[in-house]
C-alpha positions as CSV (number, residue, x, y, z in Angstrom):
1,X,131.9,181.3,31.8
2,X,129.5,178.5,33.5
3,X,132.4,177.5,35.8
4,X,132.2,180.6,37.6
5,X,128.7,181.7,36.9
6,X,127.1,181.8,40.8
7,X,130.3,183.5,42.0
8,X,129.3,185.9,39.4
9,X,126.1,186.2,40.3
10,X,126.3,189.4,42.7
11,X,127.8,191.3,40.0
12,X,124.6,190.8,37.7
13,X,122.6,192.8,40.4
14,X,121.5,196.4,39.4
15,X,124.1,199.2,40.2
16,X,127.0,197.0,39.7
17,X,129.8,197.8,37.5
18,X,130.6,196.0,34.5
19,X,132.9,193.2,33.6
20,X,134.6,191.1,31.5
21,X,135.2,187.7,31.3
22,X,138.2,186.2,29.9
23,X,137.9,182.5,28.6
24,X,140.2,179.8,27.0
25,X,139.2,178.7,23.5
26,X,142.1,177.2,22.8
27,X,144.7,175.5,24.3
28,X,148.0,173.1,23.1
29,X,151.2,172.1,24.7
30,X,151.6,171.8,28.3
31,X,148.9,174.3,29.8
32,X,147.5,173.8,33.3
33,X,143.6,174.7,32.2
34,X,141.2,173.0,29.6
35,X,139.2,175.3,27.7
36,X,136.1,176.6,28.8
37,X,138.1,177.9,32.3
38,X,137.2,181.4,32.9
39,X,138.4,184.6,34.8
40,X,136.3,187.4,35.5
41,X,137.4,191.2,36.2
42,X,135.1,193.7,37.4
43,X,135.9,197.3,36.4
44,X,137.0,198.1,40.2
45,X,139.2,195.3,39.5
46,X,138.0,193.1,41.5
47,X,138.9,189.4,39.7
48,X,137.0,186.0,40.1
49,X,138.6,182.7,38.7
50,X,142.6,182.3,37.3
51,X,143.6,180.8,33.9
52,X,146.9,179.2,34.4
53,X,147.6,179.0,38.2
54,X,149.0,182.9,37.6
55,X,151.7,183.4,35.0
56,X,149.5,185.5,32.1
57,X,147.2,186.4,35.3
58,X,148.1,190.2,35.1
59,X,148.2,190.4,31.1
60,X,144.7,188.7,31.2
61,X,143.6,191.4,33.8
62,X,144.7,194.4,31.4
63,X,143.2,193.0,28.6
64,X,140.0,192.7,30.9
65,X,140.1,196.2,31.8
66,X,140.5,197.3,28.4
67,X,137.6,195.3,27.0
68,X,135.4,197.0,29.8
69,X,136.8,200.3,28.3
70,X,136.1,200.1,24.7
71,X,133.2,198.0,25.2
72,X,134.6,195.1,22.6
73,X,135.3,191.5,22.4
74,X,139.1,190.3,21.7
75,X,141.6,187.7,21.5
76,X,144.6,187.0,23.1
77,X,147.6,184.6,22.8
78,X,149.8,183.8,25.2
79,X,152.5,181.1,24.9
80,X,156.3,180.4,26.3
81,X,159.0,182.8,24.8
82,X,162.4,181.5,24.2
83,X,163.5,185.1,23.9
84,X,163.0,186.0,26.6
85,X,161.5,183.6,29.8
86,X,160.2,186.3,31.6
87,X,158.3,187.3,28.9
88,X,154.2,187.4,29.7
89,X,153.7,183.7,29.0
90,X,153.4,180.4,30.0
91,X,156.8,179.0,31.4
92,X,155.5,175.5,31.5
93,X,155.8,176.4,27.2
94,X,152.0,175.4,26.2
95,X,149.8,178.3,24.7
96,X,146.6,179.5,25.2
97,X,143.8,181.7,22.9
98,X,142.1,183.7,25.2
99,X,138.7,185.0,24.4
100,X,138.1,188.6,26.4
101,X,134.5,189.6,26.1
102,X,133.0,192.4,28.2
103,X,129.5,191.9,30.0
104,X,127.8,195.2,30.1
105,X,124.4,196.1,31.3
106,X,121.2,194.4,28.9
107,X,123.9,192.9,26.5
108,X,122.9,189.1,25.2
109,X,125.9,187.9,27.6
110,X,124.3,189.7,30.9
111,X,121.2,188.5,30.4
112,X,122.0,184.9,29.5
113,X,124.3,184.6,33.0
114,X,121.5,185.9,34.8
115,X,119.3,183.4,33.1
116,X,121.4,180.7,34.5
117,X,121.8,182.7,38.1
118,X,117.5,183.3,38.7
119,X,117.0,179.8,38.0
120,X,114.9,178.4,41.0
121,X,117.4,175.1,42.0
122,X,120.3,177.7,41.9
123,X,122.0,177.2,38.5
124,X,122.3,173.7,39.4
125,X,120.1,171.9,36.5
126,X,121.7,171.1,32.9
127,X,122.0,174.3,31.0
128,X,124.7,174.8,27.7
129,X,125.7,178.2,27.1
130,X,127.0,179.1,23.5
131,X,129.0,182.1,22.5
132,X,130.3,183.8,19.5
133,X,133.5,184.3,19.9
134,X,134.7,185.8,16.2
135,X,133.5,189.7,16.3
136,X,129.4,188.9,16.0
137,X,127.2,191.6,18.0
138,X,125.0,188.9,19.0
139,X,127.1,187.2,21.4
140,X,125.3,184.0,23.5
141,X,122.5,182.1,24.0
142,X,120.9,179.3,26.6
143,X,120.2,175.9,25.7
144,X,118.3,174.2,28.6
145,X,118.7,170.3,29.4
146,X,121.4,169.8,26.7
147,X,122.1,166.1,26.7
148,X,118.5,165.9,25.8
149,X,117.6,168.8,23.4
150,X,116.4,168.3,19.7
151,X,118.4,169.7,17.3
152,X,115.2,171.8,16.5
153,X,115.5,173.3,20.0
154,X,119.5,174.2,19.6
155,X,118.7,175.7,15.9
156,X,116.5,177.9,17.4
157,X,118.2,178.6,20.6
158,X,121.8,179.5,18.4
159,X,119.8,181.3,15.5
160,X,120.2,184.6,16.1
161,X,123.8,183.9,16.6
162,X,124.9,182.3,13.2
163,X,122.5,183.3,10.3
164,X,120.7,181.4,7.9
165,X,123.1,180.1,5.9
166,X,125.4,178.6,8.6
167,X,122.2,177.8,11.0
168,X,122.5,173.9,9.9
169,X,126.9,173.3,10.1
170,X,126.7,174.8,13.1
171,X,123.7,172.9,15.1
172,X,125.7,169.7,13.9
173,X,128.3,170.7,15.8
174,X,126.5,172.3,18.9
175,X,124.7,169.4,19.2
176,X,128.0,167.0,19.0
177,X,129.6,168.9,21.8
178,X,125.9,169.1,24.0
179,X,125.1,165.2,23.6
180,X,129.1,164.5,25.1
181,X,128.2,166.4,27.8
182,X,131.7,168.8,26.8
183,X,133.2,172.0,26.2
184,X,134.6,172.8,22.8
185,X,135.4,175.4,20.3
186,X,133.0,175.0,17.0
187,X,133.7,176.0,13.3
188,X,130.9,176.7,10.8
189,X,130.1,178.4,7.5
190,X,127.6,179.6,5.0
191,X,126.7,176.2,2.7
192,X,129.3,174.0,4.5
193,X,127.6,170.9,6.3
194,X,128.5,170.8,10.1
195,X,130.7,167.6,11.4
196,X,131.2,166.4,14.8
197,X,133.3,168.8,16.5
198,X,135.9,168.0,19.5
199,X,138.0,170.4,21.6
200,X,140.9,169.8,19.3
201,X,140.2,168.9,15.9
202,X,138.7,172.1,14.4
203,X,140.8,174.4,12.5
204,X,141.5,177.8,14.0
205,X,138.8,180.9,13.9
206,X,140.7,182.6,11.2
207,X,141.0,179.5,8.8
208,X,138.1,178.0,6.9
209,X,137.1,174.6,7.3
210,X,138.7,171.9,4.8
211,X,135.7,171.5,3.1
212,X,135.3,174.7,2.5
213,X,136.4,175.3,-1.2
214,X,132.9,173.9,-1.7
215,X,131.7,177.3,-1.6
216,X,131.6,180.6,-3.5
217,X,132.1,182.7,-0.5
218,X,132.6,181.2,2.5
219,X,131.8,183.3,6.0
220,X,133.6,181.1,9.1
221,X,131.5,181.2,12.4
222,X,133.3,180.0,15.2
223,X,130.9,179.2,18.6
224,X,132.7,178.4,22.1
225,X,130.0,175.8,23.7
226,X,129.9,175.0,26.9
227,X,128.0,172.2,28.8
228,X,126.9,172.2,32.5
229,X,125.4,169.1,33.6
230,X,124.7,168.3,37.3
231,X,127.0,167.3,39.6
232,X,128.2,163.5,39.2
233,X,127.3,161.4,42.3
234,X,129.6,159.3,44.7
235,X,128.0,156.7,46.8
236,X,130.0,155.7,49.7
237,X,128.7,152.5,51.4
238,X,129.1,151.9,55.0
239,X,129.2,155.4,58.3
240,X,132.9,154.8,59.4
241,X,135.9,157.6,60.1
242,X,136.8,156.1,56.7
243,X,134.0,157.3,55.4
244,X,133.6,160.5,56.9
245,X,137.2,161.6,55.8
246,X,136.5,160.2,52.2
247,X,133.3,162.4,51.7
248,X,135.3,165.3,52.8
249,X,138.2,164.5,50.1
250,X,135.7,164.0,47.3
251,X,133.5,167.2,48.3
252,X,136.3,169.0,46.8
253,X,136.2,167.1,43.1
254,X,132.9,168.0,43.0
255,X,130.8,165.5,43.4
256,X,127.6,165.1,44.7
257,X,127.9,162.7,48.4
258,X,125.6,159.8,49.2
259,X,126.6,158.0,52.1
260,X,124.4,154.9,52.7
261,X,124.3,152.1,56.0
262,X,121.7,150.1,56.9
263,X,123.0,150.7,60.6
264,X,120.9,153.8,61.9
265,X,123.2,154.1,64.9
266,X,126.1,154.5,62.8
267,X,124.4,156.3,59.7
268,X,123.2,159.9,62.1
269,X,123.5,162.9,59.6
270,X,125.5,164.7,62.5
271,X,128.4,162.4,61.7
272,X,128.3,163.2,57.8
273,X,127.5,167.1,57.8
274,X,129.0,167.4,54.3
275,X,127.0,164.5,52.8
276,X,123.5,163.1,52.1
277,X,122.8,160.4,54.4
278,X,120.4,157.4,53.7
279,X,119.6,154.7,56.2
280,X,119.2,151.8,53.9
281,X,120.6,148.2,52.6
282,X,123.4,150.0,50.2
283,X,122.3,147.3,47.4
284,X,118.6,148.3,47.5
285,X,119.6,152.1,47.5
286,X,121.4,151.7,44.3
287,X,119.0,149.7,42.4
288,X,116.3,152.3,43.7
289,X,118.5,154.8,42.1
290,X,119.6,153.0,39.3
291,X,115.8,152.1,38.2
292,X,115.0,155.6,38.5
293,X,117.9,157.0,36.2
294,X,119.6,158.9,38.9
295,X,123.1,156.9,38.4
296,X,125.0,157.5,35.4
297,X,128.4,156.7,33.8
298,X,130.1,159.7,36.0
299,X,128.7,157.5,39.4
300,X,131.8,156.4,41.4
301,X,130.8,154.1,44.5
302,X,133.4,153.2,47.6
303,X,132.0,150.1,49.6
304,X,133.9,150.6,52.9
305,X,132.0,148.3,55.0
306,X,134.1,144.9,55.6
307,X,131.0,143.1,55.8
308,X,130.0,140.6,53.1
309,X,126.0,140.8,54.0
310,X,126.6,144.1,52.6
311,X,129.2,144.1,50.7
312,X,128.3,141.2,48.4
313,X,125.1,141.8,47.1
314,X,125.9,145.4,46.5
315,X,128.8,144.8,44.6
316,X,127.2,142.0,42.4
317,X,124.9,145.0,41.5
318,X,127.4,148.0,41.1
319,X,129.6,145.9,39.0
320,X,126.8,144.8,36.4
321,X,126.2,148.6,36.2
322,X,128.3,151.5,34.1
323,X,129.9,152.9,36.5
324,X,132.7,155.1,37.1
325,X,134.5,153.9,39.5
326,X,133.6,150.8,41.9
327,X,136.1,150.2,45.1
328,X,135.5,147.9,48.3
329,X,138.2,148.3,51.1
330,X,139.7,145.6,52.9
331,X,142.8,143.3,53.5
332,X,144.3,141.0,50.8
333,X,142.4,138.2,52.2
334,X,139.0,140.1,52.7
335,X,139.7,140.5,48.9
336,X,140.2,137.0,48.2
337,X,137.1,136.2,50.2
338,X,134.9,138.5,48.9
339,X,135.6,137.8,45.0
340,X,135.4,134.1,45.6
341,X,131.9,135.1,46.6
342,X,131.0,137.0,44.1
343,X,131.6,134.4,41.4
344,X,130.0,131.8,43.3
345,X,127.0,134.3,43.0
346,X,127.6,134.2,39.1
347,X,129.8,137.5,38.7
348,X,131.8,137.1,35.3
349,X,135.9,137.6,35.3
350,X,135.1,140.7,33.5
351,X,133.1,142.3,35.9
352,X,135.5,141.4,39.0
353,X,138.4,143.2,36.8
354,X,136.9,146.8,37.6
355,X,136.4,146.3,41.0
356,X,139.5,148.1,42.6
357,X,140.0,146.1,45.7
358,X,142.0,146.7,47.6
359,X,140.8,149.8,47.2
360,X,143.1,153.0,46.6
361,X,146.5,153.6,45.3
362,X,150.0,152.5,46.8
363,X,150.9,155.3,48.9
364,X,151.6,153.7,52.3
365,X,148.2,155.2,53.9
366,X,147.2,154.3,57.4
367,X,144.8,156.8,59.3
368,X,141.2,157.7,57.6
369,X,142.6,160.7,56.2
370,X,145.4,159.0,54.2
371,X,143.5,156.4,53.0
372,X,140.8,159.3,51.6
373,X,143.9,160.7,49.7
374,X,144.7,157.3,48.4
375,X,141.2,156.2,47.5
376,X,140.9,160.1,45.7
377,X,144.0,160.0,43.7
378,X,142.9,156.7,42.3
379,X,139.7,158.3,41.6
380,X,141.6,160.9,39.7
381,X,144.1,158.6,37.7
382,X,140.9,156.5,37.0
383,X,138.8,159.8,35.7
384,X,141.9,160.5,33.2
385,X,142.7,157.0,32.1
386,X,146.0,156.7,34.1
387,X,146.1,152.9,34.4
388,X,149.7,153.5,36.3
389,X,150.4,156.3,38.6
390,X,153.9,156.9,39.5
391,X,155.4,160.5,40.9
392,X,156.3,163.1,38.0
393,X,159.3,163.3,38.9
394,X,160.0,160.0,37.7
395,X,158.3,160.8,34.1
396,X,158.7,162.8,31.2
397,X,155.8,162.5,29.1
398,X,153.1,165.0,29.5
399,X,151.4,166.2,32.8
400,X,148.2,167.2,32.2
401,X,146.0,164.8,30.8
402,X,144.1,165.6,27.9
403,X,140.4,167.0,28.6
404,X,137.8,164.7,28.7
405,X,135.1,164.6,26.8
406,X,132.5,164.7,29.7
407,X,132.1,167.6,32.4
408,X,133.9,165.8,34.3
409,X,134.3,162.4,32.7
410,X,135.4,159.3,34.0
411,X,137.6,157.0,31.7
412,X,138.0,153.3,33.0
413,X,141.8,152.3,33.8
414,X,143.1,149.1,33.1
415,X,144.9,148.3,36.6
416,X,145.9,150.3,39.3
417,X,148.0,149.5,42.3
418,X,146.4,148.4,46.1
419,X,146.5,150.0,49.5
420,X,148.5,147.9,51.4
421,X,147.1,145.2,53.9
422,X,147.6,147.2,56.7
423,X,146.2,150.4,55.5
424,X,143.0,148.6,54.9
């Protein structure tokens, strides 16, 4: 539901008409959404949001309307049908749970999203939202800045939600999921000691924990968490048409856009519309940032300079830091030149293997806009551990990769293949 929560936010406004949101809380097989990806339907019918790229897009809608109707939560399974392939399902043969929870006026789940929506930096700080998603009345609750919160601040945010008895198994778990940063499904039950939950290894809603014959009576509570943490930040160094056309490309994977060149001629904000623009040396931006805890493990920086004044000393920075992603463009031999620098200025063999340089995947790219797609797909393929990309129709293993822990998280590849010299 925090995916779509501020295009939602004009259908929290007084007057409007109610809604319901459909979620995935599970997902196995080949399916083209993680769970935590929401649609909303308004009772007009208005939608906001898609599930699976449209094949259970109209059975999700129904189910919407008729949780709007009866004014109760339900779940829905949709998977591939051998039976019959035209079946309401997923062709690509995966299946999905589907969590369908109206949002009426006052309810816990209304008044949590607009929680989020009146929030003065609009939505955009660290917030965790946690439902109920097995049949409870009380049905969410708000935990603010959850990589940081104490479990005595989640127990008391997800209290109302679990009881008593469960209150401890399932801030374990809440907790687990918060501190990755994540989205996950949790399991918890009166007297049964909480574990550290993931997206996939909890038994189903239905089925009591393992450990649950530890217990007289056991009541399962199952939670659907769900982590919002700001935007991950991409520093591109050096104000070229390079750069401008990778801003735009990563702009769309969400990131937040520094773009940073000592050269004030070159680094005018008109240039760059769709990033921040800093006129600085890019190494002393970075350790600004970096000493002020504003770069992270999601921080992907492209050096696009050519200039080793610049480029040197900022990458004998980035590449003692834990980052993301670190790229430099240039030719073969700018390459050469520039890592023969760098380990004259003491950078390890280690270090110099992350630097993906030339920068960008194989793909033939030439004009600014090609190269953007070829730096962003290795972006990609590094973000989901792909150390080598090759076209799908070439494979047969599976296509989606399997949800990262983070939101988004980055996952360090082990090679990946250059831009050719003369795309550089």
């Amino acid at each position: 539901m925090l995916q779509i929560v501020d295009q939602l936010a004009p259908w929290l406004g007084p007057g409007q008409p109610p809604f319901a949101v459909a979620t995935v809380v599970a997902a196995s097989g080949s399916v083209p959404r993680p769970v935590g990806t929401a649609m909303a339907v308004r009772a007009d019918g208005a939608v906001l949001g898609s599930l699976s790229g449209g094949c259970v897009e109209g059975a999700v809608h129904a189910a919407a309307l008729d949780a709007i109707a009866s004014g109760a939560s339900h779940r829905e399974t949709f998977g591939y049908s051998d039976e019959d392939a035209f079946a309401v399902g997923l062709s690509c043969g995966g299946t999905l749970d589907v969590h369908v929870q109206p949002v009426l006026p006052g309810d816990d789940a209304a008044r949590a999203l607009a929680a989020v929506v009146a929030r003065p930096d609009g939505g955009g700080a660290p917030v965790a939202l946690v439902r109920r998603i097995d049949g409870s009345r009380r049905t969410a609750a708000l935990v603010d800045d959850p990589a940081t919160a104490s479990e005595h601040a989640v127990a008391a945010a997800i209290r109302d939600l679990v009881g008593p008895d469960a209150l401890d198994a399932a801030t374990a778990q809440v907790v687990a999921v918060l501190r990755a940063g994540g989205t996950a499904t949790v399991h918890a039950a009166h007297g049964v000691p909480g574990a550290a939950a993931s997206p996939s290894s909890h038994p189903g809603p239905d089925r009591a924990p393992a450990h649950a014959d530890a217990c007289d009576e056991v009541e399962p509570v199952t939670l659907l968490v769900e982590t919002r943490l700001p935007a991950p930040r991409f520093l591109v160094c050096g104000a070229n048409d390079f750069a401008g056309a990778l801003v735009r490309h990563v702009r769309l994977l969400g990131y937040r856009v520094t773009l940073v060149d000592a050269r004030e001629v070159f680094a005018d904000a008109r240039r760059f519309p769709e990033a921040e623009v800093v006129v600085e040396w890019p190494d002393r931006y970075l350790a600004t940032e970096a000493g002020a805890g504003r770069i992270d493990t999601r921080t992907a920086v492209a050096v696009l300079t050519h200039d080793a004044k610049f480029d040197v000393p900022l990458l004998r920075l980035a590449l003692d830091l834990p980052l993301a992603y670190v790229g430099a463009m240039g030719s073969r031999r700018s390459h050469a030149q520039r890592a023969a620098a760098l380990r004259a200025e003491g950078v390890t063999e280690a270090a110099l293997a992350r630097l993906r340089s030339p920068i960008g995947l194989d793909l033939g790219a030439v004009t600014p806009e090609e190269v953007a797609v070829s730096i962003t797909a290795e972006l990609v393929a590094t973000r989901h551990g792909r150390a080598a990309v090759v076209p799908l129709s070439g494979t047969d293993g599976p296509i989606h990769a399997d949800p990262p822990s983070g939101s988004p998280a980055h996952h360090p590849a082990t090679a990946a293949a250059p831009l050719p010299e003369e795309a550089s």
